[in-house]
N, C-alpha and C positions, 0 to 999 in steps of 0.2 A: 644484891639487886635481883628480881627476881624479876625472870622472862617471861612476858607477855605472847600470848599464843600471836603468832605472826600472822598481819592485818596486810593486805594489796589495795591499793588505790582502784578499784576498774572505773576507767573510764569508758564512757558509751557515753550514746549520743540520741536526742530526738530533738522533733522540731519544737519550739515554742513561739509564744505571741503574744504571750498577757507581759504588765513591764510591774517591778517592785517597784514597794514606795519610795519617793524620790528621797534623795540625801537631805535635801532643804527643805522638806517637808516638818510643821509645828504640830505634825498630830498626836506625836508623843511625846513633846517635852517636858510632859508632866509627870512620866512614868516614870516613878524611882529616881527622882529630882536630887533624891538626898544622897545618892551614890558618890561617894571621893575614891579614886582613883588614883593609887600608889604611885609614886614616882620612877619613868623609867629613861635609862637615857638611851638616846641616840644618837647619831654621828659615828657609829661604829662599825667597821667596815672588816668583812668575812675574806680571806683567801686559801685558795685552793691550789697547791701544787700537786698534780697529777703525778706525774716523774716521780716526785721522793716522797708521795702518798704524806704531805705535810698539810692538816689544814689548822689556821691561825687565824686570832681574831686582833685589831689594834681600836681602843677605845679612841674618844675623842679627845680624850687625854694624852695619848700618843703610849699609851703602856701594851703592851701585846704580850699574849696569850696564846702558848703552843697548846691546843686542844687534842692532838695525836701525831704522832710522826711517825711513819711506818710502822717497825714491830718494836718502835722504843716500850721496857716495862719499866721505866721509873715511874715513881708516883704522881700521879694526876696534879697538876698545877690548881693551887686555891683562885678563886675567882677574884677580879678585884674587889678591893673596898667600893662601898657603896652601891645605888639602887641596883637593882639586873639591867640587863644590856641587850639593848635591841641591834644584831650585827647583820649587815646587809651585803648581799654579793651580787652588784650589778650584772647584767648581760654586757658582752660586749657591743650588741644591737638589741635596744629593746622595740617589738611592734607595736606599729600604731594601734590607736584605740583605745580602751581600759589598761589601768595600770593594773598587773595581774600577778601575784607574787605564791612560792608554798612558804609556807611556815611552819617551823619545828618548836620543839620546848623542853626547854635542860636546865634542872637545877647547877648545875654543873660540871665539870669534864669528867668527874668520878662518874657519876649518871652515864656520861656520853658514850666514853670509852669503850663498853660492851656490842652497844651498839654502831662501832666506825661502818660496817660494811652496809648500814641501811642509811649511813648520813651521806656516805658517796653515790649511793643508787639514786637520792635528791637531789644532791650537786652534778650528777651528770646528764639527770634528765632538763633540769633547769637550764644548764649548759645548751643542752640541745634545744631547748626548743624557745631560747632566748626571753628566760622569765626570771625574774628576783629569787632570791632565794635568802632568805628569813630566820636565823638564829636567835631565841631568846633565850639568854643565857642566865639565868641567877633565881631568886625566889623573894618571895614577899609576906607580909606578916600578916598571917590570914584567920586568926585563930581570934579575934573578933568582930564580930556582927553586929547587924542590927536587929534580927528575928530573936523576939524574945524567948522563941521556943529554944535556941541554940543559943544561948546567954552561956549557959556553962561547958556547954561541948565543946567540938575544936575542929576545927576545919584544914584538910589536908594541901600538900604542895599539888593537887591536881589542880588546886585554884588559880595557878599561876596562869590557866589557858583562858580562861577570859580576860585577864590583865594582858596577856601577849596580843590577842586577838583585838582587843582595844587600841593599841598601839602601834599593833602596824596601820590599822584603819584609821586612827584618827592623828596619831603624831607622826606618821613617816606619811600619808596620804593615799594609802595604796588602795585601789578602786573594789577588786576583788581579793579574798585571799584563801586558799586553799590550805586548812588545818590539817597535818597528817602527825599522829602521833610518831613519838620516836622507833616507834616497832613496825611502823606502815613502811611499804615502800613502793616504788613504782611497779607494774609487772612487763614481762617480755613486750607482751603486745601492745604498749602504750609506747616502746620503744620504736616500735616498727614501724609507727604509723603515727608522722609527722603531721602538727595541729590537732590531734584526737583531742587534749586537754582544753585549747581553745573551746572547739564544738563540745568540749564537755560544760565549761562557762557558760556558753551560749545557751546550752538545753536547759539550763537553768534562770535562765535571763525571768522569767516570770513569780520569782520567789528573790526574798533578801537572803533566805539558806536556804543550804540543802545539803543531804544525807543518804546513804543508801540503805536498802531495806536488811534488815539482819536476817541470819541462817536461825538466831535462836532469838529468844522470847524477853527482846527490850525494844523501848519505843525509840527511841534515838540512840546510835551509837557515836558519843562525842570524839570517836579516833579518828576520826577521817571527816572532815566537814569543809563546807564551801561556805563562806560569809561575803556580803555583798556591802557595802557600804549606803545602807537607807536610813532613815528616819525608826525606821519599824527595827533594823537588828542594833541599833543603837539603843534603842529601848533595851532588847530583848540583852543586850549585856549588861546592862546599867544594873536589869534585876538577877541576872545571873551572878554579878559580883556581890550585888547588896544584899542577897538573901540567904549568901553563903552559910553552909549548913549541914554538916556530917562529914565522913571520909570519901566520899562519893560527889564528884561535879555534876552526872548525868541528873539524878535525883533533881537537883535544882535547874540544869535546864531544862528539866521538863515541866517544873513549876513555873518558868518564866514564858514557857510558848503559853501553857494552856492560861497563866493571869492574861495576856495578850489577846487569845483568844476569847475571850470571854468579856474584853472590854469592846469588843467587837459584835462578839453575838452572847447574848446575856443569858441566852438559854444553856448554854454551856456548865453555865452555875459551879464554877468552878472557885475555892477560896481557900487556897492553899492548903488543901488536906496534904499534899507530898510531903509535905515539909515534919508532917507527925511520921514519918516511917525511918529515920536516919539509921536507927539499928542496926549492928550488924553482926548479931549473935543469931547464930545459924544453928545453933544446937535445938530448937524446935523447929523439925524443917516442914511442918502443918501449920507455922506462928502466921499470923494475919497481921502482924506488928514490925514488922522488915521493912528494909531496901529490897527484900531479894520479894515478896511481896506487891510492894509498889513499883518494880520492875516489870513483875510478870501481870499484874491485875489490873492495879490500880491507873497508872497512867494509861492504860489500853482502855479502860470503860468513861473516861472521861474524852480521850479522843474519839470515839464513837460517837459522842454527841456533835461531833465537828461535823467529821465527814464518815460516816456509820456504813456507803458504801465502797469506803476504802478499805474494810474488815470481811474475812474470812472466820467461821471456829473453827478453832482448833480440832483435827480429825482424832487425838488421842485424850485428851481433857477435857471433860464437860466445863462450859461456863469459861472457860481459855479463847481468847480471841485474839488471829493472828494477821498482822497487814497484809496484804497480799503484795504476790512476787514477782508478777510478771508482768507488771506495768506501771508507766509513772501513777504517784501520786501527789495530787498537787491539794495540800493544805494551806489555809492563807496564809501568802507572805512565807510559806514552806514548801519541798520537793523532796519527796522523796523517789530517789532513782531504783528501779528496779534490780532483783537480784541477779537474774541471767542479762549481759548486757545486748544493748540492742541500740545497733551503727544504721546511722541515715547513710542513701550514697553519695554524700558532698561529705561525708568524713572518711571516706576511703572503703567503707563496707559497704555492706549489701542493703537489696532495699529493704 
């Protein structure tokens, strides 16, 4: 398994006012009609013994599943037979208002394992601050598409995070859900400051996602994401799953904002060029025919046509254009939260 450069949730806070498209809203049920959506089950229920550092999952089958027990080193328990498993860990009190849950994603306990000390820094932040918390555990067969450009390629288990994401939102019912990949974790000062998370939802309340600004040079980073349950991000996974396409998720979520954005505003003239970059032979690092390309250029010069004074250039790269960092940006039906965070004083900070 190879380790991911370690990702922190920051949460911060500002005020917002505009509302995302409503759940029951018919404005995109057209988009990506023909998406089917893997089967996953639910009814499966997460615990966490603190004391003997044991946490376990029991399907709804009644079969259970020790996923770590303290410093046991026997080998990783195989996952049950059949679909993956959507495992939930109620609050003991949950608040009123939106259902609001984090969600993680694990092929399985061998995956997990590595990571136990960033799944307890989620179960105890959860714990604390009386929110769900979200195991999808298993994987799905994702190595056929519909994009006839990706007919013969093969599409990676990163697919599995639009399937998880589908499923907390639409089979378990949960209002908001906060994606943190398996290498994210909460930081010190989210701990200190009880409801930060809340007002971090709230700041968002005007976008169905949202994301924060990266340190380096990609337009969306899908490790850390907030999904809202609309009309508009129900679209926007239907094409995320459907267009599946290369070893790379991000690649295709950003073909599913900008198809979206462009059914909106036509000048955008956007028609799936992302989808010609899946490549990921790095051995010409001047190629114009990459992911690592359509990372750094291509989805940046198409977003410009959005919202062009959300863009900085780049002060080392001619022709390099970077989002800026130090304040929201609000793309349709999209947020992206700034890089240094910045606390309203109804969240405990400053003004």
């Amino acid at each position: 398994i190879r380790r991911a450069p370690m990702r922190a949730a920051a949460l911060f806070v500002v005020a917002a006012t505009a509302r995302p498209l409503a759940p029951n809203s018919t404005a995109y049920d057209d988009v990506a009609a023909d998406a089917s959506w893997p089967e996953v089950a639910i009814g499966c229920t997460l615990r966490a013994d603190y004391a003997a550092r044991v946490v376990s999952v029991t399907t709804a089958r009644g079969e259970e599943l020790t996923l770590f027990s303290g410093n046991d080193t026997s080998p990783p328990p195989a996952n049950p037979r059949g679909p993956p498993l959507l495992c939930e860990r109620a609050p003991a009190t949950r608040p009123k208002g939106p259902r609001r849950s984090v969600l993680t994603i694990a092929t399985d306990a061998s995956y997990l394992r590595p990571w136990a000390g960033f799944l307890w820094n989620k179960l105890c932040y959860c714990g604390q601050q009386g929110l769900d918390f979200l195991l999808f555990l298993g994987n799905v067969k994702t190595s056929t598409g519909v994009v006839k450009a990706c007919a013969e390629g093969r599409a990676s288990n990163h697919w599995i995070k639009a399937v998880a994401i589908h499923a907390a939102l639409e089979r378990l019912g949960v209002d908001e859900v906060l994606v943190l990949d398996t290498d994210a974790i909460f930081r010190r000062e989210s701990f200190a400051a009880p409801g930060l998370l809340g007002c971090y939802f709230d700041a968002a309340r005007g976008a169905s996602v949202a994301a924060g600004v990266e340190h380096y040079q990609v337009f969306v980073n899908a490790a850390v994401l907030l999904v809202r349950r609309t009309a508009w991000s129900r679209a926007l996974l239907r094409l995320w799953w459907r267009d599946r396409c290369g070893d790379k998720d991000q690649l295709v979520l950003w073909h599913a904002m900008l198809t979206l954005w462009t059914r909106a505003d036509a000048s955008v003239r956007y028609g799936g060029d992302l989808l010609e970059y899946t490549s990921r032979d790095y051995a010409n690092k001047s190629s114009t025919t990459t992911y690592k390309h359509a990372r750094r250029v291509v989805a940046f010069d198409y977003a410009r046509r959005v919202r062009p004074e959300h863009f900085a250039p780049s002060p080392v790269t001619p022709g390099i254009f970077h989002l800026k960092t130090t304040q929201i940006l609000r793309f349709p039906e999209f947020l992206f939260f700034p890089m240094a965070p910045t606390r309203s004083k109804d969240c405990g900070g400053g003004a």
